[in-house]
Z-matrix of the N, CA and C atoms (Angstrom, degrees):
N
C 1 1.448
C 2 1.520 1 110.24
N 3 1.065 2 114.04 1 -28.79
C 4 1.444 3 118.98 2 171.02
C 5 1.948 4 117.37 3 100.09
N 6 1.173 5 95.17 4 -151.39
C 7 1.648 6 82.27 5 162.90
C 8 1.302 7 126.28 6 -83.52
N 9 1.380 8 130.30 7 104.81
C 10 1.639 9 148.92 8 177.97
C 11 1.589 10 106.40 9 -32.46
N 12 1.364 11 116.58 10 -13.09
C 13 1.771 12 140.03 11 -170.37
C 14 1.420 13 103.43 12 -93.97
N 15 1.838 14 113.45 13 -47.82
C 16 1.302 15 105.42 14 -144.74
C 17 1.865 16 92.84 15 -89.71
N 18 1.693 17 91.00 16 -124.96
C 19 1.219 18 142.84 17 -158.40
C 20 1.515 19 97.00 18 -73.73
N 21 1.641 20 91.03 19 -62.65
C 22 1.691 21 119.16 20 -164.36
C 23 1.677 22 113.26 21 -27.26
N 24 1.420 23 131.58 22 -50.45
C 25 1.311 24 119.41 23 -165.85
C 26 1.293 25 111.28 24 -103.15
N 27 1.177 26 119.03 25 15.07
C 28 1.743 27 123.66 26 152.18
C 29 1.419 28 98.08 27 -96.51
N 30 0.871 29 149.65 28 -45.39
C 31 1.677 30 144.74 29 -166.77
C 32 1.372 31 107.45 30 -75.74
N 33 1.572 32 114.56 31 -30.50
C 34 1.391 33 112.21 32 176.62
C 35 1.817 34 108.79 33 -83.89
N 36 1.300 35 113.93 34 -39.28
C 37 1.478 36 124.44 35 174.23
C 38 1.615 37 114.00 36 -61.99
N 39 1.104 38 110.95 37 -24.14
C 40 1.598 39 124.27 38 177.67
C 41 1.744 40 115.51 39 -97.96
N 42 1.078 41 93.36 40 -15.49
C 43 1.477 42 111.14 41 165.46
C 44 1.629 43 132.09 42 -71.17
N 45 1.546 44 78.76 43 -60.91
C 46 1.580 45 85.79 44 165.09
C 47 1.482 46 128.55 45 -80.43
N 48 1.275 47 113.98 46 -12.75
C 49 1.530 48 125.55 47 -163.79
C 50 1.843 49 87.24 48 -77.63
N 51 1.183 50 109.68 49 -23.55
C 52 1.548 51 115.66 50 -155.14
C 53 1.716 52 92.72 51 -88.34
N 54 1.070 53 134.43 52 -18.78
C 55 1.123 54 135.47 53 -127.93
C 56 1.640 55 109.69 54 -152.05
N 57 1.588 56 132.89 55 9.22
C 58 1.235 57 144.33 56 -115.20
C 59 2.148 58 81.21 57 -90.65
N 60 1.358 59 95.04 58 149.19
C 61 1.652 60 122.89 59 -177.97
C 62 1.589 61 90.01 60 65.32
N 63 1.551 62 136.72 61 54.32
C 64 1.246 63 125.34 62 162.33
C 65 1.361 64 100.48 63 -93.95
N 66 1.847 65 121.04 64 113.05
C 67 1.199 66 113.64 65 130.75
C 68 1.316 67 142.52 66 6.56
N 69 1.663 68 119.62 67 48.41
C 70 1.308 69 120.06 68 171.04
C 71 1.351 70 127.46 69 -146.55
N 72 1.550 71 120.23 70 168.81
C 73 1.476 72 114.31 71 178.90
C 74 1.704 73 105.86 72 -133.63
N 75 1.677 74 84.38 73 135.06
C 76 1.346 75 83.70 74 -168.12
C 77 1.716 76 108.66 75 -103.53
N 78 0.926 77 107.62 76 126.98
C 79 1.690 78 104.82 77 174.57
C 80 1.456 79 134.82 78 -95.46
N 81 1.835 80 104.91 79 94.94
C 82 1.774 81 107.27 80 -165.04
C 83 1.375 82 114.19 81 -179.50
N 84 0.817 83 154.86 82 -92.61
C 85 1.583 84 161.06 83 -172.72
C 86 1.259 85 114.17 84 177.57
N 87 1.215 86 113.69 85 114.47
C 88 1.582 87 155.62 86 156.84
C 89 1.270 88 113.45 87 -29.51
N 90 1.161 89 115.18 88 -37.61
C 91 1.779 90 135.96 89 -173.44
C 92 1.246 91 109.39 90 -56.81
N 93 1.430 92 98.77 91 -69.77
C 94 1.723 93 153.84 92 169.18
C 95 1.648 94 95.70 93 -24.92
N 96 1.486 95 105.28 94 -87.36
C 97 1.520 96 129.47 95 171.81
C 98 1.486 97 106.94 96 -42.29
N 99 1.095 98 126.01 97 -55.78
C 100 1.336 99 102.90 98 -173.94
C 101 1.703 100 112.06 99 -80.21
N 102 0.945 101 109.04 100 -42.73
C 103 1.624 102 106.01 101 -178.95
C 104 1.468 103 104.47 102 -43.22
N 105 1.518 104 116.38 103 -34.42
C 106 1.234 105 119.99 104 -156.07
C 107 2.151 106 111.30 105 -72.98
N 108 1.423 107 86.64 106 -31.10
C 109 1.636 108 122.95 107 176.68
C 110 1.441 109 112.80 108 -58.09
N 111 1.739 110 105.20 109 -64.53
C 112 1.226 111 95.71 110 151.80
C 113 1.501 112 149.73 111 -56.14
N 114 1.163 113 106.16 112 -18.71
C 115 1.563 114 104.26 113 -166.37
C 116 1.570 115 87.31 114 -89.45
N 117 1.113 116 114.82 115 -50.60
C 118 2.144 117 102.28 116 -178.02
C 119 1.408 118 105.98 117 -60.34
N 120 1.349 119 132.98 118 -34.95
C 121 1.442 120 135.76 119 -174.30
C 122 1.815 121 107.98 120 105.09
N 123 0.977 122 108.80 121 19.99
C 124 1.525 123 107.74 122 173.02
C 125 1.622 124 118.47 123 -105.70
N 126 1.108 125 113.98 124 156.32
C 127 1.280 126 114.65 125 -172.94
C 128 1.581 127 116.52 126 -64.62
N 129 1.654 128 128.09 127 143.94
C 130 1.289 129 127.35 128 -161.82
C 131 1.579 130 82.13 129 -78.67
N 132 1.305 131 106.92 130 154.18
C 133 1.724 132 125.67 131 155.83
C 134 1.514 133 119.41 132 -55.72
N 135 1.169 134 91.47 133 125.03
C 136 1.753 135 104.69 134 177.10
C 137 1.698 136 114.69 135 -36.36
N 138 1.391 137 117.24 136 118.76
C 139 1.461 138 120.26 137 -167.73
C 140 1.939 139 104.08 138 -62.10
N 141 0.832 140 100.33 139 -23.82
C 142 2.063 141 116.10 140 177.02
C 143 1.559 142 82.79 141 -53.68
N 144 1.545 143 132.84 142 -64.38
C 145 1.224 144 84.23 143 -129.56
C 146 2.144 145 89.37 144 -120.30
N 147 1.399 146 96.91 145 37.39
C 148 1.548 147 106.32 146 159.44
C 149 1.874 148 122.22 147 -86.03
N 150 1.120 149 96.86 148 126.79
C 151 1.699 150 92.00 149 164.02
C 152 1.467 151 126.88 150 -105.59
N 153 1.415 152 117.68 151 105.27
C 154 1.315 153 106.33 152 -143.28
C 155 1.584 154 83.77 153 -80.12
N 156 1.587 155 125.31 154 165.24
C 157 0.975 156 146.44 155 147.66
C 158 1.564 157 116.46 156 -161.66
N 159 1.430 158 116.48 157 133.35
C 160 1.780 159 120.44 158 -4.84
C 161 1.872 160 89.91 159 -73.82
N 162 1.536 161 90.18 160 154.78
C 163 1.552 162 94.55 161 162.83
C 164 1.490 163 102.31 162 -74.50
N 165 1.907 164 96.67 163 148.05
C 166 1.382 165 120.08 164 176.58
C 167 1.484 166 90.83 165 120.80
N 168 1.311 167 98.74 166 -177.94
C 169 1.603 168 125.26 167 -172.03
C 170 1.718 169 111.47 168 -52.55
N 171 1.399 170 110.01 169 -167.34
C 172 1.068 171 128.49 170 -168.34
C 173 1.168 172 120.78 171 -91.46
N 174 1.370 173 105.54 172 -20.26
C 175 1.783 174 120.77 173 172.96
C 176 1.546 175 109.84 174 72.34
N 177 1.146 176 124.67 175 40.01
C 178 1.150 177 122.31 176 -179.94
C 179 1.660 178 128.64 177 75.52
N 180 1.550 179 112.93 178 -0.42
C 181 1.012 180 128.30 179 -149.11
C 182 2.089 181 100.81 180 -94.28
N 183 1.404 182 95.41 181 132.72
C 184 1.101 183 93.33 182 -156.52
C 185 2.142 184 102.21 183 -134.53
N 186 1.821 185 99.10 184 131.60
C 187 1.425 186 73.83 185 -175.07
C 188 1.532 187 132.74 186 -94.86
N 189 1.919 188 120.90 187 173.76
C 190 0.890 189 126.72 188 -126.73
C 191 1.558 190 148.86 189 48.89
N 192 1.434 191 99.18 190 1.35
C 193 1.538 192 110.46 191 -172.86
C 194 1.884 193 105.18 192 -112.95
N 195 1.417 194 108.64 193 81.26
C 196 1.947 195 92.62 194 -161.23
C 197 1.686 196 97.42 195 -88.97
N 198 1.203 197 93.02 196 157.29
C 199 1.888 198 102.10 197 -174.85
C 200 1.423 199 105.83 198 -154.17
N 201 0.914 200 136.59 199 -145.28
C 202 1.407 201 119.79 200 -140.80
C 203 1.544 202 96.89 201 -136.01
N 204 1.321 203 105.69 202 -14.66
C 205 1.818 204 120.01 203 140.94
C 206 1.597 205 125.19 204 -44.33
N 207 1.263 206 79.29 205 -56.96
C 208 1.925 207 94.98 206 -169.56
C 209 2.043 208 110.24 207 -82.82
N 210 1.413 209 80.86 208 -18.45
C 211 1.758 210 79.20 209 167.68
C 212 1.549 211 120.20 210 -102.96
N 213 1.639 212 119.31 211 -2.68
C 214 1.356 213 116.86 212 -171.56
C 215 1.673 214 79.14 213 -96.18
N 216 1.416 215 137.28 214 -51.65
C 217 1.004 216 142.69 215 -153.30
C 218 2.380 217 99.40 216 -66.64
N 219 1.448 218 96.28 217 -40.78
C 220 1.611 219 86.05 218 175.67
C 221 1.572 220 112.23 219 -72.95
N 222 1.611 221 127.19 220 -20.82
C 223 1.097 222 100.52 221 158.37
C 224 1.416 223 125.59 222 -101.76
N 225 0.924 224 134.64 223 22.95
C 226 1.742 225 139.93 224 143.09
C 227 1.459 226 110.93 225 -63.26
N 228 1.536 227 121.01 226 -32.68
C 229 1.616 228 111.01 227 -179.75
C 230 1.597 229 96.65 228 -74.40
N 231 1.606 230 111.36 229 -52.97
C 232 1.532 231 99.67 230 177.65
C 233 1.422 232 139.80 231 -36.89
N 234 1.448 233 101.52 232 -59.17
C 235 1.494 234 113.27 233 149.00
C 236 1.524 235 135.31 234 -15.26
N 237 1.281 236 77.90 235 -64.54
C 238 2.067 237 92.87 236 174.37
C 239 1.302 238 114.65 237 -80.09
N 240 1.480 239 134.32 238 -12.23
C 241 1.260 240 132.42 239 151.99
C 242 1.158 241 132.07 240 -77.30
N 243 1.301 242 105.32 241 -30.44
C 244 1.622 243 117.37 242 169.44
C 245 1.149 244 103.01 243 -57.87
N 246 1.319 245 121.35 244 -70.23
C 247 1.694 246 142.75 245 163.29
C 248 1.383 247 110.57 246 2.80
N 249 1.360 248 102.42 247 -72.19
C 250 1.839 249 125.26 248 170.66
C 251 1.041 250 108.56 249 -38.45
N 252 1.110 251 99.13 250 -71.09
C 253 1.539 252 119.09 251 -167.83
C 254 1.754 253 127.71 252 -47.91
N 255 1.340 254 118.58 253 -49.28
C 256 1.334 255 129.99 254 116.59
C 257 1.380 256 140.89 255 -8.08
N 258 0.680 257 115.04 256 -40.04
C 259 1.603 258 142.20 257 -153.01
C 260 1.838 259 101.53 258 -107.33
N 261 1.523 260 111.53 259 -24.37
C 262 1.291 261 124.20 260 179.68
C 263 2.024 262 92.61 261 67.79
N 264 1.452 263 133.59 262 24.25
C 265 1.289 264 134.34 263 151.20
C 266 2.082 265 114.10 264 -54.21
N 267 1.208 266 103.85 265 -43.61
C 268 1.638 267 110.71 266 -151.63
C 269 1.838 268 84.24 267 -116.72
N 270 1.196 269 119.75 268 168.71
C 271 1.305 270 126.83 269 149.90
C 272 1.331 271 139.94 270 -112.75
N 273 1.951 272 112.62 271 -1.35
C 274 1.281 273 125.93 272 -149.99
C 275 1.320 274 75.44 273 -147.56
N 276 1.464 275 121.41 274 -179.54
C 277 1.412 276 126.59 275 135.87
C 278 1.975 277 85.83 276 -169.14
N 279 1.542 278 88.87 277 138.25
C 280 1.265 279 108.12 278 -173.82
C 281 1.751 280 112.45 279 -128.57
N 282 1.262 281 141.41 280 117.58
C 283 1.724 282 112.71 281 -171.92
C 284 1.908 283 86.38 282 -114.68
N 285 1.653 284 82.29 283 153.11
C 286 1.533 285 104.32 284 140.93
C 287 0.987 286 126.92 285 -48.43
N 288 1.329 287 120.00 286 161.16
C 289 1.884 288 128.09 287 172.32
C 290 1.440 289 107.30 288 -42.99
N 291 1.574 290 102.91 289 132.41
C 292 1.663 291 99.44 290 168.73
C 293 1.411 292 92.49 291 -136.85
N 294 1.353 293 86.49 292 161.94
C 295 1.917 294 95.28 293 -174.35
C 296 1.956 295 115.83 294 -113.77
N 297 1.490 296 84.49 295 105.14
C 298 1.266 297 98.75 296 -173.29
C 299 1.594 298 133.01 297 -49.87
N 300 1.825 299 105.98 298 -32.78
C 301 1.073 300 120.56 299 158.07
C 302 1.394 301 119.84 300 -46.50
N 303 1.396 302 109.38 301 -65.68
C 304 1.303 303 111.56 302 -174.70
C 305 1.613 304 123.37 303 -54.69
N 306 1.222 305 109.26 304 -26.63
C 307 1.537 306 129.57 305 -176.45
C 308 1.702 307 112.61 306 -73.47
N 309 1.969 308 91.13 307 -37.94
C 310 1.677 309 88.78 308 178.97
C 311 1.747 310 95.61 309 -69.64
């Protein structure tokens, strides 16, 4: 999903809206994604094919505003894709914008 701050969950929500029954898993918060769905007016992403991490809420995380929430939280989605990915679960793994600053 990328950074939960940036770009990432409109590009991923606009992605899929473009693209609907695409074969994929997204790794990030559901919360996030759908709020994000609503506010452009497109439909939230199918809950099948989200991987939440961590499960639970959004953590306060709010966009354009990145903090040290929204950057521990973009590399926990990485993590868990790598994870997958590894794991021979996924076959691709591709992320949204993440913000490197914030991460250093």
């Amino acid at each position: 999903m990328g950074d939960p701050a940036g770009i990432g969950p409109e590009l991923v929500v606009r992605a899929l809206a473009a693209r609907p029954g695409l074969n994929v898993r997204v790794f990030g918060d559901a919360d996030i994604l759908t709020a994000t769905a609503r506010g452009i007016g497109l439909p939230a992403p199918d809950a099948a094919c989200v991987q939440p991490v961590p499960p639970g809420g959004s953590g306060g995380i709010v966009a354009g505003r990145p903090t040290l929430a929204s950057a521990r939280a973009q590399l926990d989605y990485l993590q868990a894709a790598t994870d997958a990915a590894l794991a021979g679960e996924i076959s691709a793994l591709c992320t949204a914008p993440i913000s490197k600053e914030w991460i250093a």
